[in-house]
N, C-alpha and C positions, 0 to 999 in steps of 0.2 A: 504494500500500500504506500511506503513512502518514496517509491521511487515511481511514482505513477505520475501522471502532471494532474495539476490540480485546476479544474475552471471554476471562476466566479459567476460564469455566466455561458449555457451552451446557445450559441444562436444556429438556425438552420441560412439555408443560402441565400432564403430570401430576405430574412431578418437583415443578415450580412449588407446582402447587396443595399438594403433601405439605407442600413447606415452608411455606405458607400458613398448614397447620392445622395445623403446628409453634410457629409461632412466637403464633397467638392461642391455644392449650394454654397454652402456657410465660406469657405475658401479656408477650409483649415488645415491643408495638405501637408501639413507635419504631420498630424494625427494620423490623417491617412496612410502617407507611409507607411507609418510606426504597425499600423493595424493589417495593412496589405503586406510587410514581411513576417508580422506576428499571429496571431488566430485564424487569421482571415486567409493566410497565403495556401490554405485549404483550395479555396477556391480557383485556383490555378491549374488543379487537379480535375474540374469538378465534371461530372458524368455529360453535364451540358457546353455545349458550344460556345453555346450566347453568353452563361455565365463565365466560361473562360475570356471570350472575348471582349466582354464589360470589364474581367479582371484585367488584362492586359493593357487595355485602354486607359483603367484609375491608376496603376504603372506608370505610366507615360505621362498624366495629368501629376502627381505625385513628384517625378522627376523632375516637369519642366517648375514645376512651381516651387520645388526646393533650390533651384537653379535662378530663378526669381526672388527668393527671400536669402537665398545670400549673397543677391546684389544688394536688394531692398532692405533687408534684415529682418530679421522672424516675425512673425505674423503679418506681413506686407498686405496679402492676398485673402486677408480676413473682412470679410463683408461684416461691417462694424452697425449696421442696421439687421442684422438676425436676432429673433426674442432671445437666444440665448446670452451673445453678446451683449445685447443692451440689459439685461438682466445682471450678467455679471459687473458689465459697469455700474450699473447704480448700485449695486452691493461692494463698491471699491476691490473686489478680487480678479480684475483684471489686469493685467500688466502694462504700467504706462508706456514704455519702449515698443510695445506690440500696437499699441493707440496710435501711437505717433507713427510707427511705419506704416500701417492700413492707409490712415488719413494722406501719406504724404505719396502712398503709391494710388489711392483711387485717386489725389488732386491730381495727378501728372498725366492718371493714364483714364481719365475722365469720358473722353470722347469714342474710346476704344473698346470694341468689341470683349464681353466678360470673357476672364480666362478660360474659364471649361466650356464655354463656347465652343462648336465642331469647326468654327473658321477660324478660331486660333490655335487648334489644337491641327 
């Protein structure tokens, strides 16, 4: 039993995938990452096509946006208008550095097509 892995939480693939397209909505492509090499890189594997091909695709969404926030600096590509952000800011548990890059990459990149957009991907 102790060498077993331990979950806090089993989700199926469609669970997965919801949060998937939660979390490139919100533009938090660290997390994604972090989640598409960890629990989730199940689905790389997965019996479905489409699911493989959505994972490969949050892959490349993932990269190109970690490749953007460190030019920008972490959380660049954070949509700073999602209930959960604006939740955590008024609860002050959000990171100012992460504030300031959002704000300073949506002022720049204002005019331009959203990142997970299929025309900028």
């Amino acid at each position: 039993m102790e060498n077993e892995p331990r979950y806090f939480c089993r989700l199926t693939e469609d669970e997965k995938l919801s949060v998937l397209a939660e979390l490139e909505r919100s533009g938090s492509v660290r997390m994604m990452a972090n989640v598409l090499k960890g629990n989730f890189s199940d689905l790389a594997t997965s019996a479905s096509e489409d699911v493989r091909a959505k994972y490969a695709r949050w892959q490349e969404v993932a990269k190109k946006g970690l490749a953007i926030e460190a030019e920008w600096g972490e959380g660049a590509l954070l949509k700073l208008d999602d209930p959960v952000f604006v939740d955590l800011r008024a609860k002050g548990l959000m990171n100012p550095k992460r504030i300031r890059h959002a704000e300073a990459y949506a002022a720049t990149h204002a005019s331009l097509p959203e990142f997970s957009s299929p025309s900028v991907l």
